[in-house]
Every structure is written in structure tokens, then in C-alpha cells.
NUDO-725473 format. One record per residue (C-alpha): residue number from 1; residue in three letters; x, y, z. Coordinates in steps of 0.25 Angstrom, whole numbers, padded with zeros to 4 digits, always signed. Layout:
N
   num   residu      c1      c2      c3
   NUM      ALA       X       Y       Z
...
% end
This chain:
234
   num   residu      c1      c2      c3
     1      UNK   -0051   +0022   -0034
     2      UNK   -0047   +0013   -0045
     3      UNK   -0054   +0000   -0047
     4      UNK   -0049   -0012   -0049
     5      UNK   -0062   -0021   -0044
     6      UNK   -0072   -0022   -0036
     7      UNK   -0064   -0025   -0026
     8      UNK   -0051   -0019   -0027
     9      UNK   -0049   -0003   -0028
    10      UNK   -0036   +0007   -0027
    11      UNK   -0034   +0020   -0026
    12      UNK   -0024   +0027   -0035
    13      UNK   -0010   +0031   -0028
    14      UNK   -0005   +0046   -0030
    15      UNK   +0011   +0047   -0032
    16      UNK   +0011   +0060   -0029
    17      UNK   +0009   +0058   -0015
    18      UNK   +0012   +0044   -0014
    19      UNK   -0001   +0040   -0012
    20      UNK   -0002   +0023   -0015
    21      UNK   -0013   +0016   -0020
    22      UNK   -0023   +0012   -0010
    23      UNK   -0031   -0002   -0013
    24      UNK   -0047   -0005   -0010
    25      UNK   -0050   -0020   -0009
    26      UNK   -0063   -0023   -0008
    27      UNK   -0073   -0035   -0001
    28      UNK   -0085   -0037   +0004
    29      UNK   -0081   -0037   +0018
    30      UNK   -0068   -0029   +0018
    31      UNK   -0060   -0019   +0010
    32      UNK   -0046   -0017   +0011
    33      UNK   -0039   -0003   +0009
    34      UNK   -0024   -0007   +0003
    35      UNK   -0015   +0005   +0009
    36      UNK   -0019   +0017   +0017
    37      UNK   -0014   +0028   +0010
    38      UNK   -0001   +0037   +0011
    39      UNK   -0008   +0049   +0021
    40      UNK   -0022   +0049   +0028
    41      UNK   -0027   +0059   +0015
    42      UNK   -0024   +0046   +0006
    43      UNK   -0032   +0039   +0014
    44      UNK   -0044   +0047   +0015
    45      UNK   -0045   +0048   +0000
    46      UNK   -0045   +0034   -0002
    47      UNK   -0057   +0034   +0008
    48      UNK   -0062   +0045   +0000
    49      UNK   -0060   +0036   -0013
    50      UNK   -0066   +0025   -0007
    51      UNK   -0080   +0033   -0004
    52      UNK   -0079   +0040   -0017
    53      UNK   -0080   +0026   -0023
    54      UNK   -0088   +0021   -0012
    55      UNK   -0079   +0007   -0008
    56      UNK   -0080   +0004   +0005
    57      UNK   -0068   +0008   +0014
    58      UNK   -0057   -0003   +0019
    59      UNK   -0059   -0012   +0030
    60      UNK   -0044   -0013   +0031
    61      UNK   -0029   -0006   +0025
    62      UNK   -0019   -0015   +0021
    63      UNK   -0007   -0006   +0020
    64      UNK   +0004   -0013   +0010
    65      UNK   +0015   -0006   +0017
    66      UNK   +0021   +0003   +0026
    67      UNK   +0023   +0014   +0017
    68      UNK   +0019   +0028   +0021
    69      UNK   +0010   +0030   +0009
    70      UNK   +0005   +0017   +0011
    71      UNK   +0001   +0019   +0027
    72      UNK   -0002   +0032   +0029
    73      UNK   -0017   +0030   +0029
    74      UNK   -0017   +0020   +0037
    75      UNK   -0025   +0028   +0048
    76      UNK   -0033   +0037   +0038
    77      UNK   -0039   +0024   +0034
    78      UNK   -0044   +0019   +0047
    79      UNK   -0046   +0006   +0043
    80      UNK   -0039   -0009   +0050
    81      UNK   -0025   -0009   +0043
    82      UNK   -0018   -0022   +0038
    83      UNK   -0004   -0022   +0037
    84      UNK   +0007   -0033   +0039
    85      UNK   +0018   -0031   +0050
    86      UNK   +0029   -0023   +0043
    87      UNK   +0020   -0012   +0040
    88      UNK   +0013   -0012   +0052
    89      UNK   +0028   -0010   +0057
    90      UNK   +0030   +0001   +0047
    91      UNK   +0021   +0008   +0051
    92      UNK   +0024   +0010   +0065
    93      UNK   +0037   +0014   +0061
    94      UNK   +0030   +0025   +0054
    95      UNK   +0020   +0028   +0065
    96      UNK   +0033   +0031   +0073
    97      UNK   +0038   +0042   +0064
    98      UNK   +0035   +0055   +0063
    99      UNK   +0026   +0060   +0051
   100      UNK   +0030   +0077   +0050
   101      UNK   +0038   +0085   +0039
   102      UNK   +0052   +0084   +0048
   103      UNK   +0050   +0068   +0051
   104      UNK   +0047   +0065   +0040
   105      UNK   +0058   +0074   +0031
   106      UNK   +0068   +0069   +0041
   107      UNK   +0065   +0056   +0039
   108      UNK   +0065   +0058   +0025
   109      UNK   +0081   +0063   +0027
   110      UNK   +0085   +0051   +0034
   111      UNK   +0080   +0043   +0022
   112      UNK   +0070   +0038   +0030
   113      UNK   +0057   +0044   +0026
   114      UNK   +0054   +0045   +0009
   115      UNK   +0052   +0059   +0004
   116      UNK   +0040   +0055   -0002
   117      UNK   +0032   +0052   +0011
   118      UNK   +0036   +0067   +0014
   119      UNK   +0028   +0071   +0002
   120      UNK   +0018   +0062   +0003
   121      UNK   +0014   +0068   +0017
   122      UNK   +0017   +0081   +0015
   123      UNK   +0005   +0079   +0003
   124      UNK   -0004   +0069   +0008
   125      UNK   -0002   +0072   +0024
   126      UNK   +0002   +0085   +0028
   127      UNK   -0005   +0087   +0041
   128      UNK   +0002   +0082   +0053
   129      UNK   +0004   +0068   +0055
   130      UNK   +0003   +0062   +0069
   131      UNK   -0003   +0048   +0071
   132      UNK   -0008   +0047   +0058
   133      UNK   -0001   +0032   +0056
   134      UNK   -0009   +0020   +0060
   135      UNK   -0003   +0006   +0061
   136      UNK   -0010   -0005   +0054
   137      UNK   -0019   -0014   +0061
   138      UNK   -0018   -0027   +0056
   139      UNK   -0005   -0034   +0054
   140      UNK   -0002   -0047   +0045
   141      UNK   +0011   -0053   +0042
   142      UNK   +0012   -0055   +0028
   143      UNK   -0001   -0060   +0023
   144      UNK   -0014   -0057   +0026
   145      UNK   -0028   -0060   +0018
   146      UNK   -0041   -0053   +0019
   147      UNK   -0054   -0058   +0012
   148      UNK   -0062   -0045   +0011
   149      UNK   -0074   -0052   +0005
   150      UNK   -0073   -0058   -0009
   151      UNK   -0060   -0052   -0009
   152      UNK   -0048   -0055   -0003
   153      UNK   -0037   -0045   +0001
   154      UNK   -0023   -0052   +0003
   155      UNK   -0012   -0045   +0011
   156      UNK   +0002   -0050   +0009
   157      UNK   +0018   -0045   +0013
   158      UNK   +0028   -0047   +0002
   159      UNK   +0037   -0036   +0007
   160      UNK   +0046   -0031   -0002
   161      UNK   +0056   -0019   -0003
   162      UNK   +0050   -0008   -0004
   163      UNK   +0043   -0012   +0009
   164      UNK   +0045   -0025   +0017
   165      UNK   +0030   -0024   +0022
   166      UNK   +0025   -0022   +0007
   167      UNK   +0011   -0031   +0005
   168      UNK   +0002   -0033   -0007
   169      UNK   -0013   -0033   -0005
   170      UNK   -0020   -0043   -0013
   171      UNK   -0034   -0045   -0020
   172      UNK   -0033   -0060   -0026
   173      UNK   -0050   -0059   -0030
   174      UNK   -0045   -0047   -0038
   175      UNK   -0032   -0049   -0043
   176      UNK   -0026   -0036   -0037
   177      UNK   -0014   -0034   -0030
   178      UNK   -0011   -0020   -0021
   179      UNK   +0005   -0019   -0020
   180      UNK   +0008   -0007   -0011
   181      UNK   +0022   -0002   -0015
   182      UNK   +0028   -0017   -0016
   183      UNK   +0033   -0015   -0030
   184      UNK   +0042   -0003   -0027
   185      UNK   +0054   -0011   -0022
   186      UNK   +0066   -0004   -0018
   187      UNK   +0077   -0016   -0018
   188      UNK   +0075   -0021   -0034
   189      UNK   +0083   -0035   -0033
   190      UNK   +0078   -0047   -0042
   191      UNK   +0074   -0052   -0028
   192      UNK   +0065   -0043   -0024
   193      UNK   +0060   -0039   -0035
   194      UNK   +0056   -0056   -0039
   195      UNK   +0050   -0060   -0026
   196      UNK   +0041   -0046   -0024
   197      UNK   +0035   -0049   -0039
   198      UNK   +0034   -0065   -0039
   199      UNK   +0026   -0062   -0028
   200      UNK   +0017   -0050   -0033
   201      UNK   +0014   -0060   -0045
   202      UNK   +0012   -0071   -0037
   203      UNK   -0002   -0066   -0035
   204      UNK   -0013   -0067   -0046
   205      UNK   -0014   -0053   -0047
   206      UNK   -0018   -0044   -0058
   207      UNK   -0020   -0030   -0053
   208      UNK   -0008   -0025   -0045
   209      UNK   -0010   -0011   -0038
   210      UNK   +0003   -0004   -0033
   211      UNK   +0003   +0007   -0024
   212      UNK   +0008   +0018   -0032
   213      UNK   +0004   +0013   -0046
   214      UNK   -0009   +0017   -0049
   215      UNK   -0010   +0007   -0059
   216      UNK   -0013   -0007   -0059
   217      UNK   -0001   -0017   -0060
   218      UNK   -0004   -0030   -0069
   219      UNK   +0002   -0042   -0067
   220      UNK   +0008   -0040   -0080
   221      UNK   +0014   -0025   -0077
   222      UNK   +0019   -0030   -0063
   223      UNK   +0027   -0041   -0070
   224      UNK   +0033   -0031   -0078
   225      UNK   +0038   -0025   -0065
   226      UNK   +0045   -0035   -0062
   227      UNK   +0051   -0038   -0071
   228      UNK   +0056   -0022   -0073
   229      UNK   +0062   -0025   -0058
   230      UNK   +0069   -0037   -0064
   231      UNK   +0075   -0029   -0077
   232      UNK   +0079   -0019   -0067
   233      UNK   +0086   -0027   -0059
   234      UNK   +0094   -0036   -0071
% end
């Protein structure tokens, strides 16, 4: 678990298996788990984490978007699960589906299914997957506050391309921002690309923590992306 304060942990994501960071934000009288994990093993090693280091375990998952690596967890983790109405959607689109090798390959042939979701199961999850996909519990349109005691947790939609139910979780008490995947975006107009980081930087934040960057993201270095995305595009 990496440490960014008291009040605000994350565990290290792992490409090799797509595994995304998972966020720890911590109150007196709540904690918030941000993500679930990409497979119920993902989500009993952050459990694990969590007692090696002894912080106490989530009251609630806010999921940032309706990614399988992002989702996958959901029901491993047990816990009440916030998400907004798109992703609650999402999900029950995937529930739907089927999750064995031939599903799965044949959606990946229809162009449906990424072949990286195939190896990230074959690796994380290669038992049999019936049922293992929970819905979340509690749903909010685009913004939602928590106060978790001392700290407050704020739950907010800004969509996006690379998913339109993409949310950012965010600690004002501590400066941080969780991202999710909002930064990966797949149609790269001036348009886009503007009104995603003007409201990213809107925010007084100092810490931004994207979900497969292990690093943290200053303010400074996300304004140079931004402006990279501008170059590109002239």
C-alpha cells in the first residue's frame, strides 16, 4: 500500500494483468474502497494488504467505471457499492453475458470483447465463472458527497470517451484526486481533450492518482498532458 496520508492510501496496479490501482480513503466514521479489483483474487489481496497494514476495511466501493478490471471485484469485496446510473447499467449488461473461454473468444472475434480481458482472466480468474458479478447498490446521478468523518469523499460524472460513466473521486481535505481510466481517451479532438482537463484542473488538487499509473500525477505533470494532447492535435 502506498501512502499518501493518513487519510488517503492506494494500492499499486499490475499491467501485466491489468490489474488498476485501487484507492483507501479514510474517516473516522467511514472508509471508502475506490474500485473493486479486475477478478475476486485482486480483491482478496487488497484485503490481505489492508490487514497486513492494519487499515480498517471499506464501509463502501465506489466503482469509477464499468470496466471489467474495474468491476470484477464487486462481489469479492462484499461491501454496499456506489456507482451512478450508467455503470449500474453497464453492469447489467455484463451480468448478462457469458464469462467461459468460447464466449468470451467469440466476442473477442466480433470485435466486441478486448483480447486483453481474455488474458486477464485466463490469469487472474481461471476457475469457472457463474454469478460472480454483483450490481451495485447504491445509485446517484452525477454527483454525490460523502462526509466520512473529518474527511469528505466527493463522487462526481464527467463522462468522457473512453467511457461515458467515467467518475473521479475526490479528497478536497487532502488535495488528492482518484482518476480511474478518464485520461485514456479514444476520440482526441481539441474539444474533448479542452473541457475533460479544464475540469480536472478546476479542482484544488495536488495529487492525482490514475488507475494504471503507479505514480502520482502533479498538477504541473497533468498540465503537461494536456498540452501534449493539444500538440498532437495541431
Amino acid at each position: 500500500m502506498k501512502k499518501i496520508s493518513d487519510r488517503v492510501y492506494y494500492k499499486e496496479g499490475y499491467s501485466e494483468t491489468d490489474r488498476p490501482v485501487l484507492g483507501l480513503i479514510i474517516g473516522r466514521n467511514m472508509t471508502v474502497m475506490v474500485d473493486s479489483g479486475n477478478s475476486p483474487r485482486h480483491a482478496m489481496d487488497f484485503k490481505k494488504e489492508l490487514d497486513d497494514n492494519s487499515l480498517p476495511y471499506p464501509d463502501f466501493v465506489v466503482i469509477t467505471h464499468a470496466h471489467c478490471d474495474h468491476i470484477f471485484g464487486i462481489k469479492e469485496m462484499n461491501r454496499p457499492t456506489i456507482a451512478n446510473q450508467l455503470t449500474r447499467d453497464r453492469i447489467g449488461e455484463l451480468k448478462q453475458l457469458d464469462w467461459n473461454e468460447p464466449a468470451i473468444s467469440e466476442r473477442i472475434e466480433q470485435g466486441i470483447e478486448h483480447p486483453i480481458t481474455k488474458h486477464m482472466l485466463d490469469i487472474e480468474f481461471p476457475a469457472r465463472r457463474e454469478d460472480f458479478i454483483r450490481l451495485p447498490d447504491i445509485i446517484y446521478d452525477k454527483r454525490l458527497e460523502l462526509e466520512l468523518g473529518g474527511v469528505c469523499c466527493l463522487i462526481e460524472t464527467i463522462g468522457g470517451d473512453h467511457s461515458p460513466d467515467s467518475t473521479v473521486i475526490y479528497v478536497p481535505e487532502e488535495h488528492v484526486m482518484f482518476l480511474g481510466d478518464c485520461l485514456y481517451l479514444r476520440n482526441v479532438t481539441e474539444e474533448n481533450v479542452h473541457n475533460l482537463f479544464q475540469k480536472l484542473l478546476s479542482y484544488d488538487v495536488k495529487s492525482y492518482i490514475d488507475s494504471h499509473e503507479d505514480d502520482i500525477i502533479s498538477r504541473s505533470r497533468l498540465e503537461e498532458k494536456y498540452l501534449a494532447y493539444l500538440k498532437g492535435i495541431s
